[in-house]
N, C-alpha and C positions, 0 to 999 in steps of 0.2 A: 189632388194635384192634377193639372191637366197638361197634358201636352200641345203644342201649339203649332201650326205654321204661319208665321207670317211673310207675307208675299212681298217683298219691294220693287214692285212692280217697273217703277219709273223714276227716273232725277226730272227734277220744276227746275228752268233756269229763272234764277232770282237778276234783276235790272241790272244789279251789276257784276252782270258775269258768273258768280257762283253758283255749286251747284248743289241744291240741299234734296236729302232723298225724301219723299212721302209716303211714307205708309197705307197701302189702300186697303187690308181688309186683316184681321184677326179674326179667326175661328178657332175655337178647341176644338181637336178633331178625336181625342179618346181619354178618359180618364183614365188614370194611373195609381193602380192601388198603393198603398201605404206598405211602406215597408216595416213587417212587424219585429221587432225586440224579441232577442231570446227570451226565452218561457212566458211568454205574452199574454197566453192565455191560461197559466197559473199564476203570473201576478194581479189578475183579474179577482181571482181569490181571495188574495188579500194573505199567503202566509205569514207576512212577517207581522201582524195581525196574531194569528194562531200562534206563532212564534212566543209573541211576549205574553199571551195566554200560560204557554207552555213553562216561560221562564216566572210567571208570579206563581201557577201553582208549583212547580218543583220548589221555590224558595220555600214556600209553605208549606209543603211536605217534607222538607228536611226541616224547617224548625220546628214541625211535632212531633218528629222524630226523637230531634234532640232531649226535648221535652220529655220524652216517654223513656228515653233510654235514662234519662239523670234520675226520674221519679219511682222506675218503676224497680222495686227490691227483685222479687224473683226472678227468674229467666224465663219469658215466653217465647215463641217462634219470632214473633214481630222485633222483637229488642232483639236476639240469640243472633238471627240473621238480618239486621241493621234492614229490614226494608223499605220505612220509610225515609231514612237516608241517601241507601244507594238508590232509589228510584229518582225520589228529588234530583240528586246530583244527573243522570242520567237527562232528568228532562228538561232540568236547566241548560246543557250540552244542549240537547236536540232542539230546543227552543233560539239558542244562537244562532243553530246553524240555519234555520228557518229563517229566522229574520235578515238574516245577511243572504239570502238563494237570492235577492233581485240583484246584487253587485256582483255576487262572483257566480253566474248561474253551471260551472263546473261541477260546483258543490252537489248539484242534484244529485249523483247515482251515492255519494255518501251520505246525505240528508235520507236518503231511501234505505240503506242498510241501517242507518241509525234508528230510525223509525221502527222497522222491523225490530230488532235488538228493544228497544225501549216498550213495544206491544209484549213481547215476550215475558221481558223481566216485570212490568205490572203485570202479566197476568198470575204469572207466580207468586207477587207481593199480594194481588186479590185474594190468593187459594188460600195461603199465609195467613192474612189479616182474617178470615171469614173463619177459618180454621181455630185461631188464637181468640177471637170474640167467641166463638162455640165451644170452647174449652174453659173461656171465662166463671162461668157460673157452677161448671161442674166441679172442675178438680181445683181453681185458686180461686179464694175467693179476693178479690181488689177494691179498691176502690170507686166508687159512681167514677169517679176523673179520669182514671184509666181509660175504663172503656168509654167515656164521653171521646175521650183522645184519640182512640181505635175506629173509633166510629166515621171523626171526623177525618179520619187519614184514608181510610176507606172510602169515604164520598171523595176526596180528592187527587187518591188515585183513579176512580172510577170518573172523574170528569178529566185528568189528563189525558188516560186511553182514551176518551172516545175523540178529544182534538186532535190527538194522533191517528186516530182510526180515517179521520175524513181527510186530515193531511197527504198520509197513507194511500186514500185513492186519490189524490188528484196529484200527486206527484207520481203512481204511475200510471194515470192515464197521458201527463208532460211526458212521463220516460218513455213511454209506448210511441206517442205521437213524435218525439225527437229521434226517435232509432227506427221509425217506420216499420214497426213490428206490427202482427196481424193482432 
């Protein structure tokens, strides 16, 4: 955008009698930066993006969850403490909240606790999972399907964290950048 002066220097009289102004010169005289949008340069990112990332796997990791809890007879760590349930449910939440930061950019400093919160509890779902597959072969023995199932809730935990991990930093370097923290 630019800002303008234009000069109306002078009125032309016209033959009969009236009097029309003439414009003698237009100059931009400074450009005028753009006013930027909250989190402007996080929706450059693309969360809501990583958002619906976060909401297809969490759905997927809660339905091998389910999967695993209906199939599997014994009690392992993974089924005993539901983690690939509550993780899914968890990233489906933070997946929402992601996708909607461009409408209501409020939602940041809670999109950032939730994040946090959701790194946490996958990481204890990873310890969990890596735990309950290392225990597989020793003391139960199961089925190939099980741990085909463990497996694959483990890669999908391990690709939710790391969307969350990059989420993570660029919403706090928005939070840093919006609170003008060093």
């Amino acid at each position: 955008m630019a800002c303008a002066s234009i000069d109306i220097i002078e009125q032309e009289e016209v033959e009969d009698g009236a009097r029309s102004p003439i414009i003698r010169e237009y100059c931009a005289t400074e450009l005028l930066p753009e006013k930027k949008l909250p989190l402007h340069n996080l929706l450059q990112k693309q969360p809501a993006a990583m958002g619906v990332i976060q909401i297809v796997s969490g759905i997927t990791s809660f339905g091998l969850g389910v999967v695993l809890a209906t199939r599997t007879s014994p009690l392992t760590l993974t089924v005993l403490f539901r983690v690939p349930i509550f993780t899914g449910l968890l990233f489906i939440i933070l997946g929402m909240l992601s996708a909607v930061l461009h409408k209501y950019s409020r939602l940041l400093p809670i999109c950032f606790a939730v994040n946090i919160g959701c790194l946490c509890v996958g990481g204890v779902g990873i310890v969990l999972l890596i735990i309950d597959l290392g225990l597989e072969n020793i003391i139960v023995q199961h089925t190939e399907k099980a741990v085909q199932v463990k497996a694959l809730i483990l890669c999908v935990t391990v690709l939710e964290m790391s969307v969350a991990a990059v989420l993570l930093f660029y919403l706090r370097k928005e939070l840093h950048s919006t609170r003008k923290l060093p």
